[in-house]
C-alpha positions in Angstrom: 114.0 105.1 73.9 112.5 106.2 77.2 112.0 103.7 79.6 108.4 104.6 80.2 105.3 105.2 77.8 102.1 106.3 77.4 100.3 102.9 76.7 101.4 100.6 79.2 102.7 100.8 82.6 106.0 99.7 83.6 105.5 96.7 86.5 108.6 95.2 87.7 108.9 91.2 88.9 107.2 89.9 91.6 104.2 92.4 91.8 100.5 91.4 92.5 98.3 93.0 90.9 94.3 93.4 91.6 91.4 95.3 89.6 93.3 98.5 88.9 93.5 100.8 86.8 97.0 102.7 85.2 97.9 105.9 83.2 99.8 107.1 81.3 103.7 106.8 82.3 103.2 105.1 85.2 105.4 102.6 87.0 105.2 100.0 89.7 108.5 99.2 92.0 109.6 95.0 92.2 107.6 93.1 94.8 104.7 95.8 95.1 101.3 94.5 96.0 98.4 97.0 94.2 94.5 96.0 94.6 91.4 97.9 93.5 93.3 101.2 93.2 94.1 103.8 90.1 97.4 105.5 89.1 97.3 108.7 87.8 99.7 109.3 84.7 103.1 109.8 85.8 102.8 108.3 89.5 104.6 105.2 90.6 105.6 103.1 93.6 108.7 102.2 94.8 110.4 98.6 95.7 107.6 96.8 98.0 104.5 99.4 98.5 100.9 98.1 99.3 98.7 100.1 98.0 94.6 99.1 98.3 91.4 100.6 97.5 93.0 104.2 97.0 92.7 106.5 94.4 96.2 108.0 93.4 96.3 111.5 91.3 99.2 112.7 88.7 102.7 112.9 89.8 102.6 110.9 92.7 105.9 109.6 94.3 105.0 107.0 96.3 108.7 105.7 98.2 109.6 101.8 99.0 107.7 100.0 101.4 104.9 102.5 102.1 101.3 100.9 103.0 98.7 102.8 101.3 94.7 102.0 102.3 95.7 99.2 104.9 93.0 96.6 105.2 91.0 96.7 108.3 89.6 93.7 110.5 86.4 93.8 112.2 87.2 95.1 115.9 83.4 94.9 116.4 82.8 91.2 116.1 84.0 88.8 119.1 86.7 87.7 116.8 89.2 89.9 114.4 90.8 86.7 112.5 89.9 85.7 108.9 87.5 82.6 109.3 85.0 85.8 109.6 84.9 86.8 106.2 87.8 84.7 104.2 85.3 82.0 105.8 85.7 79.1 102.5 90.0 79.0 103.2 88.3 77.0 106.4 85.6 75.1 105.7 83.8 73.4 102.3 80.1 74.3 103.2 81.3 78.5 104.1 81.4 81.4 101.9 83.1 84.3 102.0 81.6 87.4 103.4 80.6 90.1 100.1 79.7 92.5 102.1 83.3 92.8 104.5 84.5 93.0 101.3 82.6 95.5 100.0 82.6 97.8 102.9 86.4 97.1 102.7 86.6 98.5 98.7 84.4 101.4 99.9 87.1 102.7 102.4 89.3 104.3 99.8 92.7 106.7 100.0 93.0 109.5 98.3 96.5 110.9 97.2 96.7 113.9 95.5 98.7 115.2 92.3 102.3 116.0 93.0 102.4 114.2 96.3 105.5 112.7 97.9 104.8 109.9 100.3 108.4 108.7 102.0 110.0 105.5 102.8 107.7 103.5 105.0 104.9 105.6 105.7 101.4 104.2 106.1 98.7 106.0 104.9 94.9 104.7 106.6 91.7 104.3 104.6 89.8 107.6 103.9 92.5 110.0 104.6 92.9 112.1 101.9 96.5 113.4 100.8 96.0 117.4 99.0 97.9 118.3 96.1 101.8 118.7 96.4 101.9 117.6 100.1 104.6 115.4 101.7 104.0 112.7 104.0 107.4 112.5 105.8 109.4 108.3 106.0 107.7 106.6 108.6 105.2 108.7 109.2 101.5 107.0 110.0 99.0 109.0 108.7 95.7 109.4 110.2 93.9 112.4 109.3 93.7 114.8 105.7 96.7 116.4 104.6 95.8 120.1 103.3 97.9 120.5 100.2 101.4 121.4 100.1 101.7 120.8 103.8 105.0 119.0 105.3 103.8 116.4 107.9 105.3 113.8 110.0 105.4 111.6 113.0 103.3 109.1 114.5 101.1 109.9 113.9 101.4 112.5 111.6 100.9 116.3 112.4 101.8 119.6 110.1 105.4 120.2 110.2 105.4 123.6 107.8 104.1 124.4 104.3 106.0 124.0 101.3 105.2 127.2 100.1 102.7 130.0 101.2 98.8 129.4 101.0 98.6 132.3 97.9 101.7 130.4 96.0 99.9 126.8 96.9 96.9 128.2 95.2 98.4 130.0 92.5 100.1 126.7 91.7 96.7 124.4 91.6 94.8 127.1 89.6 97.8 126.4 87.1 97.7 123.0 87.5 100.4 122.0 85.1 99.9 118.6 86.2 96.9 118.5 83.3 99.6 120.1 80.7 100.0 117.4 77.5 103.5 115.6 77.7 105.0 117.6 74.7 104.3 120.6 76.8 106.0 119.5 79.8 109.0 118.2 77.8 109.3 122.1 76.5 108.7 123.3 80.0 111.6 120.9 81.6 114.6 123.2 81.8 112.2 126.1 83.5 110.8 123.1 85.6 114.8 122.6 86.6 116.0 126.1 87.1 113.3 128.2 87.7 111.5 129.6 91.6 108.5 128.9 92.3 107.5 132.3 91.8 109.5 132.9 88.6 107.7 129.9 87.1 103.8 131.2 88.1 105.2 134.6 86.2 106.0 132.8 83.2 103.5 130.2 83.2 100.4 132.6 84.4 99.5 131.0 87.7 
């Protein structure tokens, strides 16, 4: 039997989870921390990733110990520490504060189908990652990714495309990522063997 199906996602020990939302064939890595997010079918985390308040697409590969949507303090206010808005962990007559909270929720990630994110790399709220790009390990990513672009550093710039801007949009416009699972399954050996280009001949993208 496969180790992965379409009805419930695969979450190894020791993982938090938080108001979120999995698809189809999805999988979470041991110790992972995931709140108010979404997994698109077929995306998982590695080992140790913290993802929050991001909205992941199909496909994803999201590597070990990779911060996804890191939580903000409030650099405005005369102090950054939690008695701001965690304010009842301090004192009996506080509340916490709904709307830092909410603001915080608001700030979402977005990470788009076919993505690779490597080992370590941090990913800030409201960057957007574009379909089939790759976010290099230890790379801190600050700005949109265009899709299938190749970046890295700290923080991250453009490396080089993964393929040419016609083959990147010949590839979307295909968007196999939306194909059902018994079409993928007949696809696989083409998926293996095939170019890029040989594939969007045979496919039609």
């Amino acid at each position: 039997m496969p180790k992965l199906n379409a009805d419930t996602p695969f979450i190894h020990p020791e993982c938090e989870i938080t108001e979120s939302q999995f698809g189809a064939y999805t999988e979470v890595g041991q110790g992972s921390r995931v709140a108010y997010s979404e997994f698109g079918d077929y995306s998982y985390c590695d080992r140790y990733a913290d993802v929050a308040n991001t909205t992941i697409g199909k496909f994803a590969n999201i590597a070990s110990f990779t911060r996804i949507g890191p939580t903000d303090h409030p650099m405005h206010r005369a102090s950054l520490h939690h008695f701001l808005y965690r304010s009842a962990d301090y004192w009996d007559d506080a509340e916490h504060d709904p709307d830092f909270f909410a603001h915080r929720k608001s700030r979402r990630a977005v990470i788009g189908h076919d993505t690779w994110i490597g080992h370590g790399a941090v990913i800030r709220p409201e960057v957007s990652i574009g379909h089939g790009a790759v976010v290099a390990a230890g790379a801190v990513v600050t700005k949109d990714v265009a899709p299938y672009m190749i970046v890295a550093g700290v923080p991250a710039t453009p490396l080089r495309e993964r393929f040419s801007a016609p083959v990147a949009e010949r590839i979307m416009a295909l968007a196999w990522w939306d194909w059902p699972h018994d079409a993928l399954r007949a696809a696989l050996t083409d998926f293996r063997s095939l170019p890029i280009e040989a594939f969007l001949e045979k496919y039609g993208g």
